[in-house]
Steps between C-alpha positions, in 0.01 A plus 500: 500500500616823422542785743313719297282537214469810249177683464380610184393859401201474288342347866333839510406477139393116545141463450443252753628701744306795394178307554660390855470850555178621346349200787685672795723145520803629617599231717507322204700693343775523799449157500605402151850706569587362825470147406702584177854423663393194650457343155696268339702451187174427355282792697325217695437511900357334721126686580356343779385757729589310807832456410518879383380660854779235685773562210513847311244732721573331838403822717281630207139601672344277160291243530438183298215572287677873409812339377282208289252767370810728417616198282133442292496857417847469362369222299204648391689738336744277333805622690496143652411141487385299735513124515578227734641166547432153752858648638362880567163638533619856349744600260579818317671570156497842402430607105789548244723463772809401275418770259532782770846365690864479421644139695813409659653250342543318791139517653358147580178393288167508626462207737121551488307369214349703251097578482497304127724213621340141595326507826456819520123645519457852427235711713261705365517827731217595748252781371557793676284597801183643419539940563064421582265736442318802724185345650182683519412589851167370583223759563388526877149453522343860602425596838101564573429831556232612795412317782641135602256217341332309820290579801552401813334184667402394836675193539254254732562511880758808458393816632814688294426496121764300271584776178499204178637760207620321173836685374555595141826696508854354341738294649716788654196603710459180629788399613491798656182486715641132590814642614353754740261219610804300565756760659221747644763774341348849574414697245777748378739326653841377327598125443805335454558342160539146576783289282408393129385170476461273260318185323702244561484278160506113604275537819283775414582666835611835574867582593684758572682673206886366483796646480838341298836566715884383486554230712698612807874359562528328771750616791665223467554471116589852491882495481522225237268737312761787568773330402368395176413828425806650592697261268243425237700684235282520218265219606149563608430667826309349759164672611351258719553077600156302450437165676746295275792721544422498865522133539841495299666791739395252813587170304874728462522591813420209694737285259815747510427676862677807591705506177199538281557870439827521452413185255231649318666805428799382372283303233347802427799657415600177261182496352495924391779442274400178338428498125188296581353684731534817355351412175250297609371772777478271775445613838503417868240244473686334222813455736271341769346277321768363246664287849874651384515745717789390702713418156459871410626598812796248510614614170473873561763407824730302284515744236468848651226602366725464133345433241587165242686757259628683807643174642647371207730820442583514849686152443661605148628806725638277789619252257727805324598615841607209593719432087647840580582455893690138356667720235635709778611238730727350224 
């Protein structure tokens, strides 16, 4: 994979963008350019939004059906196709992608098979969501003018007389008269507004209105997320540990003990400068989860936080020091 991909010009002249645009899609549109250096030699990726949100926009506030509705509009213009395979539920390969780039030489092929090759089953892209349309309000039924229908009746055995009056007036009025029949609120007097609430969906019952928020860090997991951050490099930053990432911080700590800082952080300082990492985006959940973490941190100790090509010149210069320091000694 390359470490960068060139972007065309005539994108502003591009008539598929320009109808990106006339819809108000600009996610889309941001979309389509910062998935382009993740392609490959052959401007394929893979789309899956899960893997996107835990991969290239780890810390992103996106959500799953953003990034895969992002990806249909991109196909419904024909800056895209879609297609999948029984190896990957999602895969991208964007439009005259040969005809727009310059490749190194050495670049790898495209490990990922191609939307026309066998196996491969290409997905006809969502429609896009329905704008609706303005409803007509519904006319209130009009309020009687003049005096209340009913009379009042004697009821048997009751020397007070029961009021029966049949009401006529809209909804609004009614509830409320059955509030103040309810809360005996004097007349005038201000109320509180009381939370929004809600239908909820499945049960029919109502709820109070919710609310999305990041997940807090833990006390606990808050150095580890430090420490990543503070030695990241370009790798995603970390904005908040769900349950998973919880359970690997205690599964490290009560494997490694005291040491699992100092551990940790010294893999994160392995893992900022390798070439995998940094192309592929991966993040702090990635290093969790991948089970290497103590390797990473071994080899940034052995080496010095050198890199391969680092290393290998450091030996060609010791090897010359020590040629000349023989030449001397004869």
């Amino acid at each position: 994979m390359a470490q960068w991909r060139p972007l065309h010009r005539n994108i502003t002249s591009s008539e598929k963008m320009l109808t990106l645009s006339r819809e108000g899609n600009f996610f889309a549109k941001d979309l389509y350019q910062n998935l382009l250096p993740y392609t490959d030699r052959s401007g394929r990726l893979n789309g899956n939004p899960l893997a996107l949100l835990g991969t290239i926009f780890e810390g992103y506030p996106y959500t799953l059906e953003q990034l895969e509705e992002g990806l249909h509009a991109l196909a419904r213009v024909g800056l895209v196709t879609l297609y999948k395979t029984t190896r990957h539920q999602l895969l991208v390969e964007y439009t005259n992608f040969e005809e727009l780039n310059i490749f190194d030489k050495r670049e790898a092929q495209s490990q990922l098979p191609g939307p026309t090759d066998e196996g491969s089953e290409v997905l006809t892209p969502n429609p896009a969501p329905s704008q609706g349309t303005p409803s007509t309000p519904q006319e209130h039924p009009k309020e009687l003018t003049g005096e209340p229908q009913g009379t009042p009746t004697e009821a048997p055995g009751d020397s007070q007389p029961l009021h029966i009056q049949t009401l006529t007036t809209t909804s609004t009025v009614n509830k409320q008269l059955s509030s103040k029949t309810k809360n005996e609120t004097p007349a005038g007097e201000l109320v509180e507004a009381q939370p929004r609430r809600e239908m909820e969906p499945a049960t029919g019952e109502i709820q109070k209105s919710k609310t999305r928020s990041t997940p807090a860090i833990r006390a606990i997991d808050q150095p580890y997320v430090d420490a990543w951050n503070e030695n990241r490099g370009p790798l995603p930053r970390v904005v908040s540990t769900d349950k998973k990432r919880q359970r690997h911080l205690d599964l490290l700590r009560r494997e490694l003990g005291d040491e699992a800082l100092e551990i940790f952080t010294d893999a994160v300082r392995q893992v900022a400068q390798e070439p995998h990492y940094r192309q592929g985006g991966y993040g702090f959940g990635n290093l969790l989860a991948a089970g290497n973490l103590l390797s990473w941190a071994e080899k940034w100790r052995s080496t010095g936080g050198m890199s391969n090509q680092d290393r290998r010149l450091a030996d060609k210069a010791q090897a010359v020091a020590a040629a000349i320091g023989g030449l001397d000694a004869n």
